[in-house]
C-alpha positions as CSV (number, residue, x, y, z in Angstrom):
1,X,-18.3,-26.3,20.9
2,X,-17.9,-22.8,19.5
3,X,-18.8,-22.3,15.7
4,X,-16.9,-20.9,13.4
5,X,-18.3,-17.2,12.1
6,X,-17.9,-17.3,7.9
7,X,-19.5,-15.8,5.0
8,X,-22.6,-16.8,2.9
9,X,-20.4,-17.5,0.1
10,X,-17.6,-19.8,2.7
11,X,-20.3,-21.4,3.8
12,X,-21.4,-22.8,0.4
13,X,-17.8,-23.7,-0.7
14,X,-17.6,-25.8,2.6
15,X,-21.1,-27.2,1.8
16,X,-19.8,-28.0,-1.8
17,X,-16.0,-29.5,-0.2
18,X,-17.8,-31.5,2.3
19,X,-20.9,-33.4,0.2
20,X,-18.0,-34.2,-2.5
21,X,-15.5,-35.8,0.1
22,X,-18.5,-37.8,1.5
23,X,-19.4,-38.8,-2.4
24,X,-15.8,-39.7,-3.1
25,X,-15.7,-42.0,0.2
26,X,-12.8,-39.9,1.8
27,X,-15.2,-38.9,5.0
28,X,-18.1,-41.2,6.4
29,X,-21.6,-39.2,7.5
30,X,-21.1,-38.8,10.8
31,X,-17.9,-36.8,9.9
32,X,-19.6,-35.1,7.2
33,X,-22.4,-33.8,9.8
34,X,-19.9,-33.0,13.2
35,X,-18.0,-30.7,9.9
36,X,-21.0,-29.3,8.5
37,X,-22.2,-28.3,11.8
38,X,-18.8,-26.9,13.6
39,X,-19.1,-23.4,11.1
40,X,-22.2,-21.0,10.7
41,X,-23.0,-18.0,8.7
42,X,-21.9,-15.2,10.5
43,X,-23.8,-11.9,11.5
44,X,-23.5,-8.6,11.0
45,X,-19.7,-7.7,10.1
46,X,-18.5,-6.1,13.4
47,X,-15.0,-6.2,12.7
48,X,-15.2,-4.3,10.0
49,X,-17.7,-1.8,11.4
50,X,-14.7,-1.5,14.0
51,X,-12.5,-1.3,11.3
52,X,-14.2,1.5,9.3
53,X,-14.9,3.4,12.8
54,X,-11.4,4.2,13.7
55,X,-10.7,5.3,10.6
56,X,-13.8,7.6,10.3
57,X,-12.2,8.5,14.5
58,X,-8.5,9.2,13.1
59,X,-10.1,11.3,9.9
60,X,-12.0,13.1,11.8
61,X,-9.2,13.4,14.6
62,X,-7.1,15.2,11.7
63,X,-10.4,17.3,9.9
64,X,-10.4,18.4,13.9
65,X,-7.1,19.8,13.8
66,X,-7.2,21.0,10.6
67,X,-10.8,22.7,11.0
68,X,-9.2,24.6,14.2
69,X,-7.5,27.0,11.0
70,X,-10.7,28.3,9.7
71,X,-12.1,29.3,13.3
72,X,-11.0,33.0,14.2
73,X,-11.0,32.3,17.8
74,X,-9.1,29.6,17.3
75,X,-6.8,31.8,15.2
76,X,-6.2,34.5,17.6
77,X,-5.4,32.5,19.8
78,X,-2.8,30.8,17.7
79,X,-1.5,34.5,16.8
80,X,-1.1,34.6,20.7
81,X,0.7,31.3,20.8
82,X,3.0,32.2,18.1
83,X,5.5,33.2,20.0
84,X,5.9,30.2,21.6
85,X,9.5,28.3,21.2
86,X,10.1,26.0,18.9
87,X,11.8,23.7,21.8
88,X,8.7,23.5,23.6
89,X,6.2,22.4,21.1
90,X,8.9,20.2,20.0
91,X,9.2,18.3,23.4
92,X,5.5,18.6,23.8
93,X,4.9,16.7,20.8
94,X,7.8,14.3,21.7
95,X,5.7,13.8,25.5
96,X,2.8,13.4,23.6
97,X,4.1,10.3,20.9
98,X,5.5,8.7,24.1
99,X,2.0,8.9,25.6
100,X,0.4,7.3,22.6
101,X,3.2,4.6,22.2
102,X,3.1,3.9,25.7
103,X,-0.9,3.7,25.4
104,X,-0.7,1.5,22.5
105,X,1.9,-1.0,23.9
106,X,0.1,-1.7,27.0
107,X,-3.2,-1.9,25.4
108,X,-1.6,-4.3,22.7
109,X,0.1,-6.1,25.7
110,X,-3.2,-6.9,27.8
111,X,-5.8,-6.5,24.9
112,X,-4.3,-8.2,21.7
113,X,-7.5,-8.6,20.4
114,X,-7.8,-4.9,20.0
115,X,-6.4,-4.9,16.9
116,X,-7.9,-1.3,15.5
117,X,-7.8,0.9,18.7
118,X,-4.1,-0.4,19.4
119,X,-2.9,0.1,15.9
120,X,-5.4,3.7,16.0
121,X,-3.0,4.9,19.0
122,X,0.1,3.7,17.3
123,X,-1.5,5.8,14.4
124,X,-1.8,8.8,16.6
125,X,1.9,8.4,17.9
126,X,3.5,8.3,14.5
127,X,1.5,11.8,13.8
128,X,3.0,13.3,16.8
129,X,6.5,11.8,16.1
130,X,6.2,13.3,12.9
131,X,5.2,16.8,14.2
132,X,8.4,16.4,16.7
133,X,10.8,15.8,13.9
134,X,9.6,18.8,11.9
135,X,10.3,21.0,14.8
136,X,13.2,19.4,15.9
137,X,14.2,20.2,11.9
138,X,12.9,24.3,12.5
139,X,15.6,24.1,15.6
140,X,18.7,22.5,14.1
141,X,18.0,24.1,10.6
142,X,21.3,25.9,9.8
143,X,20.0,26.9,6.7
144,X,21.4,24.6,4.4
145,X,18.0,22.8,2.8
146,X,19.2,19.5,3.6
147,X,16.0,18.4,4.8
148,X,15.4,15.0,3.3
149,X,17.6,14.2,6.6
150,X,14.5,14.7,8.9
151,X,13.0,12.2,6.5
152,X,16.1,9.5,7.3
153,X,15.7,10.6,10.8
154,X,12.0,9.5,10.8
155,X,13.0,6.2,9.1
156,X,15.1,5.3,11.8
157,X,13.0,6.1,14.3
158,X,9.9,4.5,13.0
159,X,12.0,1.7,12.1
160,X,13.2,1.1,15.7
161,X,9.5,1.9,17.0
162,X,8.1,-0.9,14.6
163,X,10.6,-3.4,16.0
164,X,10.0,-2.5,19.9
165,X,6.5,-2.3,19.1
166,X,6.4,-5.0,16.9
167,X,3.8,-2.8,14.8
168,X,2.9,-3.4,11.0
169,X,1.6,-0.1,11.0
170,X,4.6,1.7,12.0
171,X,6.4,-0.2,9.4
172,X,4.1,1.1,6.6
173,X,5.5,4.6,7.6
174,X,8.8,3.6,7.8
175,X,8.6,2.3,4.4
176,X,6.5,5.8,3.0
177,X,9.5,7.8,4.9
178,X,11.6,5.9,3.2
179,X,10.5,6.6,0.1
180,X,9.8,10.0,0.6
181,X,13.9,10.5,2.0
182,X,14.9,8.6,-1.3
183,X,12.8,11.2,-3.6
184,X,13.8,14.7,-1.1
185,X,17.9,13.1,-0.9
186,X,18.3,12.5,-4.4
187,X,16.4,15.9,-5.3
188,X,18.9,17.7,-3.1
189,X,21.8,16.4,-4.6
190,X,20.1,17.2,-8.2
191,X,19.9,21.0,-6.8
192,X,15.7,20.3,-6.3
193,X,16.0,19.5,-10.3
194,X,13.6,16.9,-12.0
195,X,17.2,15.0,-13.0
196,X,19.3,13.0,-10.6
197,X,22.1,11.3,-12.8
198,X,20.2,11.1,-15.9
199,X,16.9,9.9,-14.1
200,X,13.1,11.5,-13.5
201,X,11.6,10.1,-10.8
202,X,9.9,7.5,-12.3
203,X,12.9,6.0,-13.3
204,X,14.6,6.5,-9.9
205,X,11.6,4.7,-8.5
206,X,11.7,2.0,-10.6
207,X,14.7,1.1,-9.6
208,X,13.8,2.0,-5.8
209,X,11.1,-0.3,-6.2
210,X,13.0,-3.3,-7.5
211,X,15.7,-2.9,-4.5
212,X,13.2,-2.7,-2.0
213,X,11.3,-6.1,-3.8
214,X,14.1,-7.9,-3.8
215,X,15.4,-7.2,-0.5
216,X,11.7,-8.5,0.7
217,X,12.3,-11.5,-1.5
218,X,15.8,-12.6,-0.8
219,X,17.2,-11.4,2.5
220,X,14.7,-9.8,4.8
221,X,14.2,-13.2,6.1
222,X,17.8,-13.8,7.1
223,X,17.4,-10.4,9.7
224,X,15.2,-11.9,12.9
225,X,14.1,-8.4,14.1
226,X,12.4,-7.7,11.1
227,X,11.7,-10.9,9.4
228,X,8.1,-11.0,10.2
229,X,7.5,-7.5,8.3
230,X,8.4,-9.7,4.9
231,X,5.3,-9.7,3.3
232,X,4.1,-6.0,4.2
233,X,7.5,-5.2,2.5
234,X,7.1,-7.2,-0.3
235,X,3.8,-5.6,-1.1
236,X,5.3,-2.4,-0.7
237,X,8.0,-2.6,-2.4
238,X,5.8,-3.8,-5.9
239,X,3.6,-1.1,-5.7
240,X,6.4,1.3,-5.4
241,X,7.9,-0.8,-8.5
242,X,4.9,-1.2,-10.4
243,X,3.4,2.3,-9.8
244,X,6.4,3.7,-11.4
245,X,7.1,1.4,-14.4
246,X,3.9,2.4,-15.4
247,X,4.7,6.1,-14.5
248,X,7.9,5.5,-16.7
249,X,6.0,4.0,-19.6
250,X,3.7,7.3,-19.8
251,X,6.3,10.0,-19.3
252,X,9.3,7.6,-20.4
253,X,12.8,9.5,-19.2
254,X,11.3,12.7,-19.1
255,X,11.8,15.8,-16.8
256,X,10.2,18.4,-18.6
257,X,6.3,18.4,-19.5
258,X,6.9,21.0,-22.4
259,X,9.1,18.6,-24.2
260,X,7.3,15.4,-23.6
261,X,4.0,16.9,-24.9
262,X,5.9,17.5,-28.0
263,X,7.1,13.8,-28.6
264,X,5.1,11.0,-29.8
265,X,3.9,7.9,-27.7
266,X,5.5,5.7,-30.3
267,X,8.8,7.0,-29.5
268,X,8.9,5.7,-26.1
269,X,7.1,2.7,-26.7
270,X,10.6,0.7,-25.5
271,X,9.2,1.7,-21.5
272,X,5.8,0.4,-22.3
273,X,7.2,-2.7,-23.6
274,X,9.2,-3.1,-20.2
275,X,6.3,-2.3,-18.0
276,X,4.7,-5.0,-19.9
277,X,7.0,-7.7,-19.8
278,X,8.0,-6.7,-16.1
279,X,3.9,-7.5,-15.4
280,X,4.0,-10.8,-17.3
281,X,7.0,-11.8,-15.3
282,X,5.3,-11.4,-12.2
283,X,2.2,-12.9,-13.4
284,X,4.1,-16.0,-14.4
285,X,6.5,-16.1,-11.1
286,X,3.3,-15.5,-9.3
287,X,1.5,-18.1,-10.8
288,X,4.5,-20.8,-11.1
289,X,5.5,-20.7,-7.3
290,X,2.0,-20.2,-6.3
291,X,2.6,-16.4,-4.8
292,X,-0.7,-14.7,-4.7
293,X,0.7,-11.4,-4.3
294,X,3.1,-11.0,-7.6
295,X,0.2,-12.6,-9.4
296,X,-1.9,-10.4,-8.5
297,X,-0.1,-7.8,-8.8
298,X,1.5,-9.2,-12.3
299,X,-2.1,-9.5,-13.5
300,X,-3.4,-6.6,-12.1
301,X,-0.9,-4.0,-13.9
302,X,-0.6,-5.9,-17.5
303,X,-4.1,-5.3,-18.0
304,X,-3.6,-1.6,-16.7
305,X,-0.4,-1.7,-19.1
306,X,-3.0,-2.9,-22.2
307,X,-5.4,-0.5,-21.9
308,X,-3.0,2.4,-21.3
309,X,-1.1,1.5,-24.3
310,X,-4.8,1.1,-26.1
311,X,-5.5,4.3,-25.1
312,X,-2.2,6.0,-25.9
313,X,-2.0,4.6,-29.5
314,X,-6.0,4.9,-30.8
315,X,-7.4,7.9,-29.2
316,X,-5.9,10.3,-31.5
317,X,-5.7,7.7,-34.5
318,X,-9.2,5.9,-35.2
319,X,-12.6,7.4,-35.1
320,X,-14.3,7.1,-31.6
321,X,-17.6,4.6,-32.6
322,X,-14.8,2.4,-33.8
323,X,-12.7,3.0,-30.7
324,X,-15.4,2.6,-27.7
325,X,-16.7,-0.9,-30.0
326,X,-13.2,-2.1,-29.9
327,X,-13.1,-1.3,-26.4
328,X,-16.7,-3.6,-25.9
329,X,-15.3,-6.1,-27.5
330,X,-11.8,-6.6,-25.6
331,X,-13.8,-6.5,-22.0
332,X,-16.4,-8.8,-24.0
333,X,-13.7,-11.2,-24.6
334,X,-12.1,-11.0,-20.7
335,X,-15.6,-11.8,-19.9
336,X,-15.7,-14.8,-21.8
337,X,-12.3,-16.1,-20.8
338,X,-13.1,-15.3,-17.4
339,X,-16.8,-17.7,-17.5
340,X,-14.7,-20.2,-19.0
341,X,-12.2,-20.6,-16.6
342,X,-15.1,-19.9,-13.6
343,X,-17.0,-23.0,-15.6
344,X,-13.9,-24.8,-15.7
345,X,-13.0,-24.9,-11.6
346,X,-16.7,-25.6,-10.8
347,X,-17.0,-28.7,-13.1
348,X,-14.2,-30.0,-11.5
349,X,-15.6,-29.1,-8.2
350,X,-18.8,-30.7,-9.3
């Protein structure tokens, strides 16, 4: 029988799980020994060491390209190329996403245990899809600015490619473009001001976020082709939501930096009480329907709410022995809490 590969630190929960079944008479010996010897501690990490060398491949893939600049060969020879049409290198690049799709697909198709060098070629296709829609923009530009289209146009795209391809990956970037067309759209129609109906972008985010969340939540699930990209946009869709409450309850409803420097932190305090409360809500949903990720993420971004509003409030106010000891003592406490609650589980595991 092939063992199951776990951690040092698996391994000795199982241990503990197993010997107190067998004291609690819910597994014989026999059982106990056939479990304890069906897992082992695994070697060296290999999947992530494949995991951490396609990335190193696809940074250095783009450092490459990007290195190719600072070369003067390489630069004269670009100065020759620069008369090349914009419709070639625009169907190049398309030729060359349909090559790394294709690549990708069929590599997913016959080696699904491939996860990183499949999703590194889908990674590689989304570039050049990108590159295609930025000269397809150069061609079709009538001069009008409207570019946050391209951005809708690369939504769609990657949208459809993520479904076809069935691709988390290319979902992440339909969800960045998507995000990116909602700030570039709403900053056109502001004539590329701060303000679009009253809101910065923080504010516009905020609200961005919380759509996006709660379409995750509440009906992604009822649309089949894209029903098993949920989670991925749940987790999105919070980090866009909680990256800009807390945004909103630095800058608060402000556009200009000139004028915000000038007002007090006190006077927008009403965001940082919303970022706050927004945090415990998730902490508490998180923690009553047993959702790891808005628990996490509840948790995660009250304490970052604390300690910015600690910061904000005291810096300027109290002398900085008394600060940096106040400080001490508030991790010295989340350390204590913490210990009591890890001394709490094990006794009961014990």
């Amino acid at each position: 029988m092939k063992k199951l590969d776990i951690s040092r630190q698996d391994k000795e929960a199982l241990d503990d799980a197993i010997s107190h079944w067998q004291e609690q008479g819910m597994i014989d010996e026999a059982l106990a020994t056939r479990l304890g010897e069906s897992y082992e501690v695994k070697g060296f990490d290999w999947k992530r060491l494949a995991q951490y060398a396609f990335w190193i491949a696809l940074s250095c893939v783009i450092l490459a390209f990007l290195s190719l600049f600072a070369d003067d060969m390489v630069l004269r020879w670009i100065k020759r190329l620069y008369d090349t049409p914009d419709t070639v290198i625009c169907i190049f690049c398309l030729v060359l996403a349909i090559v790394f799709y294709s690549w990708g697909f069929r590599n997913k198709r016959n080696h699904p245990e491939k996860t990183f060098s499949n999703e590194a070629l889908m990674t590689l296709g989304v570039f050049a899809t990108a590159a295609f829609i930025g000269y397809l923009g150069k061609i079709i530009d009538k001069g009008s600015g409207h570019f946050s289209l391209l951005f809708l146009a690369s939504v769609l795209i990657y949208g459809i490619l993520s479904v076809k391809l069935s691709s988390k990956l290319i979902w992440v970037f339909t969800l960045v473009s998507f995000g990116i067309w909602f700030a570039t759209e709403t900053a056109y129609h502001s004539n590329w001001g701060f303000r679009f109906w009253g809101m910065n972008y923080p504010l516009r985010f905020t609200l961005f976020g919380a759509l996006l969340t709660a379409f995750a939540l509440f009906w992604q699930h009822h649309i089949k082709p894209i029903s098993h990209f949920r989670q991925l946009s749940y987790l999105i869709g919070l980090t866009y939501l909680m990256v800009a409450l807390w945004l909103l309850s630095i800058f608060g409803n402000y556009s200009d930096m000139d004028k915000w420097a000038q007002v007090r932190q006190w006077h927008i305090f009403y965001w940082g009480l919303l970022s706050t409360a927004v945090s415990l809500g998730f902490a508490w949903y998180g923690l009553k329907k047993h959702d790891n990720i808005a628990r996490e993420f509840g948790i995660v971004f009250l304490v970052i709410n604390i300690y910015t509003r600690f910061f904000e409030y005291l810096w300027d106010n109290v002398n900085r022995a008394i600060f940096f000891l106040l400080l001490a003592v508030s991790f010295w406490y989340i350390g204590r809490w913490a210990e009591r609650v890890w001394r709490k589980k094990d006794k009961i595991r014990g």
